[in-house]
C-alpha positions in Angstrom: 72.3 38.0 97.4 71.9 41.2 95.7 69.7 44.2 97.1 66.1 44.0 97.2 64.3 45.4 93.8 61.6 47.4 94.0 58.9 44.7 93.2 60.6 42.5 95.8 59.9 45.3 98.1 55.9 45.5 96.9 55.8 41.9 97.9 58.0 42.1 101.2 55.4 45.2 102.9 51.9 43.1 103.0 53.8 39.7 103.2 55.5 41.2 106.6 52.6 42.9 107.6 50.1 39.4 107.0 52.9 37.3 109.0 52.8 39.7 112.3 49.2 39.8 111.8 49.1 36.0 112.1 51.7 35.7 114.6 49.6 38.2 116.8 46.5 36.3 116.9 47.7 33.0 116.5 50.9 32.6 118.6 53.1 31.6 115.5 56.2 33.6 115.4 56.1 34.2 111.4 58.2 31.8 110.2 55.6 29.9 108.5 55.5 33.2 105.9 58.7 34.4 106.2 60.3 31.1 105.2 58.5 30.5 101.9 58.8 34.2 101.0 62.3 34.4 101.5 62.4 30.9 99.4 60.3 32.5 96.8 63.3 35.7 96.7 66.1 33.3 95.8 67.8 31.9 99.4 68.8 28.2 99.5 66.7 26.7 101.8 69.4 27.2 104.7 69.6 30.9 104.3 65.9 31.6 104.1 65.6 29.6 107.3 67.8 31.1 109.2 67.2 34.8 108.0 63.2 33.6 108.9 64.5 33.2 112.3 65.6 36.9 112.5 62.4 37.6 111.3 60.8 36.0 114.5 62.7 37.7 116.6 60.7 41.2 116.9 57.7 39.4 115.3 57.2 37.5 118.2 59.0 39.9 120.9 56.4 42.7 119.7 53.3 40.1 120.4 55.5 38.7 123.5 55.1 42.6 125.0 51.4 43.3 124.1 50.7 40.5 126.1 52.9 41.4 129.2 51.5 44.8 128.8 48.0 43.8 129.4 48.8 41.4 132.3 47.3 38.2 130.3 51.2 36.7 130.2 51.2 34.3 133.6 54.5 34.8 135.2 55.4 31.3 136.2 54.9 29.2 133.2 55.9 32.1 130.7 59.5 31.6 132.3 59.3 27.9 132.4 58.7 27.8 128.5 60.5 30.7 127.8 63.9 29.6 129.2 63.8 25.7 127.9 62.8 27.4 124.5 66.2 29.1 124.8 68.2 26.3 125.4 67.0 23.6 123.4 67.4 26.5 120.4 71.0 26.8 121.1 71.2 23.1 120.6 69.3 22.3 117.9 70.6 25.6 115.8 74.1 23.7 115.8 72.2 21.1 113.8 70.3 22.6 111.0 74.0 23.1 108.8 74.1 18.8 108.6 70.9 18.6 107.3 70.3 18.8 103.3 67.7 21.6 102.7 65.3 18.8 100.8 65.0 16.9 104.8 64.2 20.3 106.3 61.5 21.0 104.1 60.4 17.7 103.8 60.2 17.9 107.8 58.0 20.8 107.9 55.5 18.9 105.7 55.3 16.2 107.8 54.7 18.8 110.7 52.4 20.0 109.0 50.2 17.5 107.6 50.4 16.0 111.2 49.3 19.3 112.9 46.4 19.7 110.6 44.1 17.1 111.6 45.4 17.5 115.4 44.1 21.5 116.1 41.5 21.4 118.3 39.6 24.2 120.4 37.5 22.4 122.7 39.3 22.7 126.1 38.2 26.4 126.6 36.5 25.3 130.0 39.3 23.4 131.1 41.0 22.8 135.2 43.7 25.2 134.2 41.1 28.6 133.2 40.1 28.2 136.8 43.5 29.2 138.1 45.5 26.0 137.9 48.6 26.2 136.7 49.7 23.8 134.0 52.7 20.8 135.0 56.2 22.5 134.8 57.2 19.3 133.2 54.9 19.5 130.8 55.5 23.4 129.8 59.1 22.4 129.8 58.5 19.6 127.4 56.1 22.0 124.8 59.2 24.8 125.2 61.9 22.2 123.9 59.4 21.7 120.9 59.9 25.1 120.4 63.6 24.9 119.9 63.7 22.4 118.0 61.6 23.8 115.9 63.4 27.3 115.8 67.0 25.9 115.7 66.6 23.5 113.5 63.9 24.3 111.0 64.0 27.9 111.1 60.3 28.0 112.3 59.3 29.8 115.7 57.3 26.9 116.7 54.1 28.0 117.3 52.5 25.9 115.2 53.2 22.6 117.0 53.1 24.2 120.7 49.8 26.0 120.6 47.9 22.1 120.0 50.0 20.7 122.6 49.4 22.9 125.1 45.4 22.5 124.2 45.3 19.1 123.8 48.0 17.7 126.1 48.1 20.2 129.0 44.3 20.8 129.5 45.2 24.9 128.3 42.4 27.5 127.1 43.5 28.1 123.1 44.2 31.7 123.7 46.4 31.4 126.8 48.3 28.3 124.8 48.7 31.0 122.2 50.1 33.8 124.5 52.9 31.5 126.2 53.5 30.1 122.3 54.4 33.5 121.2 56.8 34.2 124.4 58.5 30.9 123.9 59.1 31.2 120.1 60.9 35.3 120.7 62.8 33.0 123.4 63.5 30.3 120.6 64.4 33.0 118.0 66.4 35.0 119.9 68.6 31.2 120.7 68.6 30.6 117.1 69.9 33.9 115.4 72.5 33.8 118.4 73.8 31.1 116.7 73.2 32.0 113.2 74.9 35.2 113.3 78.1 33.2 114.7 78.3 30.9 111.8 77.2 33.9 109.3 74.5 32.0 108.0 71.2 34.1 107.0 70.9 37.8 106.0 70.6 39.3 109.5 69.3 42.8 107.8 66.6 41.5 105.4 65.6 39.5 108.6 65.5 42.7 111.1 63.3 44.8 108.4 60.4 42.2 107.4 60.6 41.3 111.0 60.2 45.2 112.1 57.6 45.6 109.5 55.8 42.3 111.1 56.0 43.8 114.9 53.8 46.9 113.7 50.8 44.1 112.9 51.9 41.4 115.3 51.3 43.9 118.2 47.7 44.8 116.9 46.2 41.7 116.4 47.8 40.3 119.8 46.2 43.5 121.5 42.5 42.2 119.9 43.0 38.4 120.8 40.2 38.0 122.9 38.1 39.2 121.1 38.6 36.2 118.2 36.6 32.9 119.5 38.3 29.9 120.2 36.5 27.5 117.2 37.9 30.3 114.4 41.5 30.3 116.0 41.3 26.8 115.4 40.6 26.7 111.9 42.8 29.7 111.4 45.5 27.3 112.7 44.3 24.5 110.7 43.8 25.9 107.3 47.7 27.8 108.0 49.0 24.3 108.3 47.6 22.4 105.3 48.5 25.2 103.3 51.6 25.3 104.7 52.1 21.3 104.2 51.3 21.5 100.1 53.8 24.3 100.1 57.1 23.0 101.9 56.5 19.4 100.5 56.1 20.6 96.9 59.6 22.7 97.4 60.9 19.8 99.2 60.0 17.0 96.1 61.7 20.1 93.7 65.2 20.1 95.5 65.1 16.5 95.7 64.1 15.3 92.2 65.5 18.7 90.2 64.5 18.6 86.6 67.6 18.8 84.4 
C-alpha cells in the first residue's frame, strides 16, 4: 500500500477523531469506523480488519484509563471480562486468514442488523446499580463475545457486549459500556498480538488513526454520565443499522463483482 496522500490524510483526522469520540461514549472500540474507512483507502478486506484492530488498541485503552481514573471501572468484573476477552482473541485471530473477506463482511451485517432491533436502555434501575455484582459466568461469557469479535472480525466488540450485558446480565447501560471498552483494549491487544506475527495489517497506519482516536475517546469517556441512558441507546442503534447497510453492501460487491 503506498503512503497516505494528503486528501487521505484530510479524511483520516475527523474520521479518527469521530471513532474515539464514539468509542468514548459508547463503549465500542472504533472498529466499526476504522474498518470501513480503511476499506474505503484501498485494503482488502483482511488488511483493513486487522490494521482496524491496531486502531482499537489505544482507542479503547485511552477510554479503558479515563474510566479507571475516575474510579467508575469495578475491579472484579473488569478483570473477569478483560482476561476471557484476551484469550478467546488469541483464538479466534488464528481464524480470520480461512475466511473469504465476502463471509467476514457479510458476518458483520448480520451482527448488525441483529443488534439493531436488540439495544435497549431500560435496565437503568436494575439489582446490579444497587451494588450487586453481575455472574462471573456470565461476564466471562459477554468477554468471549468480545474476542470473537476482535479476532475474528477485526471489530472491538462493543457493539454486541454493551446489549448483552443490558439485557442479559440485569447491567445499567453506562457501566455495560465502561466494562465493554476495557474488554475490547483486552480483545485488541490479543488480536494485533497475533496479527503482527503473521504480518497481516499495516501496524503504523493502525497506531496513528488509533492515537488520533485516544485524544477524543478519552473526552467523551470523561463526560459519559452526563449522556442519558435512552440517547445511548439510539446512539447504539442508529451506529448499527448504518453499519449493517454498509458491510452487507461491500459484502454483496466482493461476492458478485461486476466484470
Amino acid at each position: 500500500m503506498a503512503a497516505m496522500t494528503l486528501a487521505e490524510g484530510l479524511v483520516v483526522l475527523p474520521m479518527g477523531l469521530l471513532a474515539g469520540a464514539l468509542a468514548g461514549l459508547l463503549g465500542i472500540g472504533g472498529g466499526l469506523i476504522f474498518a470501513p474507512l480503511l476499506l474505503w483507502m484501498g485494503l482488502t478486506p483482511h488488511q483493513a480488519l486487522a490494521t482496524s484492530t491496531f486502531a482499537i488498541v489505544p482507542t479503547a485503552i485511552g477510554g479503558s484509563f479515563t474510566h479507571w481514573r475516575s474510579r467508575s471501572l469495578p475491579l472484579q468484573p473488569g478483570l473477569v471480562i478483560g482476561l476471557t476477552a484476551f484469550a478467546t482473541a488469541l483464538i479466534f485471530s488464528r481464524l480470520g486468514g480461512l475466511v473469504a473477506g465476502w463471509h467476514l463482511l457479510a458476518l458483520q451485517a448480520l451482527l448488525y442488523l441483529v443488534l439493531a432491533g436488540s439495544i435497549r436502555a431500560d435496565r437503568e434501575a436494575s439489582p446490579t446499580s444497587d451494588g450487586q455484582e453481575p455472574s462471573p459466568w456470565g461476564l466471562s461469557a459477554v468477554g468471549a463475545v468480545a474476542g470473537l469479535s476482535g479476532g475474528l472480525l477485526g471489530l472491538g466488540g462493543g457493539l454486541l457486549m454493551v446489549p448483552l450485558m443490558v439485557s442479559g446480565l440485569s447491567m445499567p447501560i453506562r457501566q455495560a459500556i465502561r466494562l465493554s471498552t476495557l474488554a475490547v483494549a483486552c480483545s485488541a491487544s490479543a488480536a494485533s498480538l497475533q496479527f503482527l506475527q503473521e504480518g497481516r495489517g499495516l501496524a503504523s497506519m493502525g497506531v496513528l488513526l488509533g492515537g488520533v482516536a485516544a485524544v477524543s475517546a478519552q473526552w467523551t469517556a470523561s463526560r459519559l454520565d452526563r449522556v442519558r441512558p435512552g440517547m445511548l441507546a439510539w446512539l447504539l442503534r442508529l451506529l448499527a443499522l448504518v453499519l449493517a447497510i454498509d458491510s452487507g453492501r461491500r459484502a454483496i460487491a466482493l461476492a458478485l463483482p461486476l466484470n
